[in-house]
C-alpha positions as CSV (number, residue, x, y, z in Angstrom):
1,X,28.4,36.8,-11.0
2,X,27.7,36.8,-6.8
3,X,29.9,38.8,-5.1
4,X,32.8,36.0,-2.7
5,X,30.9,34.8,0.2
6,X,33.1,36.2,2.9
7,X,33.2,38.5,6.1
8,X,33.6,41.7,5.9
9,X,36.7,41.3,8.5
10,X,38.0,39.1,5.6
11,X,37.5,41.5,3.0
12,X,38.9,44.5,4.3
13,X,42.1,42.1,5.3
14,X,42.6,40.7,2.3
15,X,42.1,43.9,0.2
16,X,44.6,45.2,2.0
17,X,47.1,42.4,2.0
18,X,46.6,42.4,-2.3
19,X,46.7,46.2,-2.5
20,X,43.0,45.4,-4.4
21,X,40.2,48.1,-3.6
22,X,37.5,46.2,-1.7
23,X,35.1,47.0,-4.8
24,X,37.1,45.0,-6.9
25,X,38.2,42.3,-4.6
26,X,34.3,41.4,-3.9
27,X,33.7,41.3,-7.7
28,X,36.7,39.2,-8.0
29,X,35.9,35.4,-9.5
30,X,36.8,33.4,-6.9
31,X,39.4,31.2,-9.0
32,X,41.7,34.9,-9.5
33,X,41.5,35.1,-5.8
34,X,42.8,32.1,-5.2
35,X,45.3,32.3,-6.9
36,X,46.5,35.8,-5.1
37,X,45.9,33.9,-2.1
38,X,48.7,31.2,-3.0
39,X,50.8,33.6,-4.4
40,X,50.6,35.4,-0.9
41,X,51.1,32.2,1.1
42,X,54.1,31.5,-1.2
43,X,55.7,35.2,-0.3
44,X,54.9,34.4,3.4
45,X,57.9,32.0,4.1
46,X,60.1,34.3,2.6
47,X,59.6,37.0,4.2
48,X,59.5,34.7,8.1
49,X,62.9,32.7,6.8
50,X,64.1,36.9,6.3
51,X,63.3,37.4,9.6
52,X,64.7,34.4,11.5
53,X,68.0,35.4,9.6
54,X,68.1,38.9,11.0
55,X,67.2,38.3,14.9
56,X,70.2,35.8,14.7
């Protein structure tokens, strides 16, 4: 398996984000990563509809 063809900006970002060491996350088959991607992006409005709520 190739390691994810992505920067390394990218990489650092999005171990962070997943809490995955960078080792890991650029061994990671792409279809896993995905799918903590989505899982993310489905957090994401969430957390912004949590904020809205308490600047109002």
């Amino acid at each position: 398996m190739r390691p994810l063809q992505i920067s390394p900006e990218t990489a650092v970002k999005l171990s962070q984000k997943l809490g995955v060491p960078l080792e890991h996350l650029m061994h990671m088959p792409q279809h896993i990563l995905l799918q903590k991607i989505a899982e993310l992006g489905r957090e994401q409005p969430d957390k912004d509809q949590a904020d809205k709520k308490e600047e109002q």
